[in-house]
C-alpha positions, 0 to 999 in steps of 0.5 A: 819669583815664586817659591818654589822657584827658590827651594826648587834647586836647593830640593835638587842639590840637597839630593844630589850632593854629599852632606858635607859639600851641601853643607858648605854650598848651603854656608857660602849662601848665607855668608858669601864666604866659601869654607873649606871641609872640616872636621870635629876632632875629639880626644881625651884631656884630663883635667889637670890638662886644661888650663894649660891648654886654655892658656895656650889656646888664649895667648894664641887668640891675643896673638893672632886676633881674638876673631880667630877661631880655638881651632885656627889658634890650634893649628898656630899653636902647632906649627910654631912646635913643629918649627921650633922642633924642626929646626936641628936635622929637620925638614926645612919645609916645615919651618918655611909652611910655619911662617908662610902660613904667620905671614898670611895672617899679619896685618897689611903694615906688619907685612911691609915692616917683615918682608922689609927685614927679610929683604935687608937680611938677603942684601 
């Protein structure tokens, strides 16, 4: 197989597809794994703000595996606010997406060991 056999669909899909959809076509190539789109986010910390936030982000990666990326850890840390605030005269769905989203990320026994407490909890 020549090379230019290779590059020559990558050639096309880089002009015919938007940056970003490339990006990942390009991303699941290389890892076998797909990515959904992302974003970076930027806001303005000060800086007696930053340990505290460090802390959180930190305490979070223990929690949830420290392979888990700042920003996954954000969005944990947040839908743990949004449950807790949530809880008195809120949306009962935020609380349900909270630890559906906890539950996908439990290891396989803790799994079990959860929806067992949940399924006696029920009976």
């Amino acid at each position: 197989m020549g090379r230019s056999s290779i590059v020559q669909p990558w050639l096309h899909k880089a002009r015919e597809m938007p940056k970003d959809e490339f990006r990942r076509e390009v991303e699941k190539e290389l890892t076998g794994k797909e990515t959904e789109p992302w974003e970076i986010v930027y806001f303005k910390l000060y800086k007696s703000q930053i340990p505290v936030i460090e802390q959180a982000l930190e305490t979070a990666a223990l929690m949830l595996g420290t392979d888990k990326s700042r920003g996954y850890c954000l969005e944990m840390i947040c839908a743990d606010f949004l449950a807790g605030a949530n809880l008195d005269n809120g949306d009962p769905n935020v609380l349900l997406r909270a630890l559906s989203r906890f539950f996908q990320f439990l290891p396989g026994d803790q799994r079990q060991a959860f929806a067992q407490l949940v399924t006696e909890k029920i009976q």
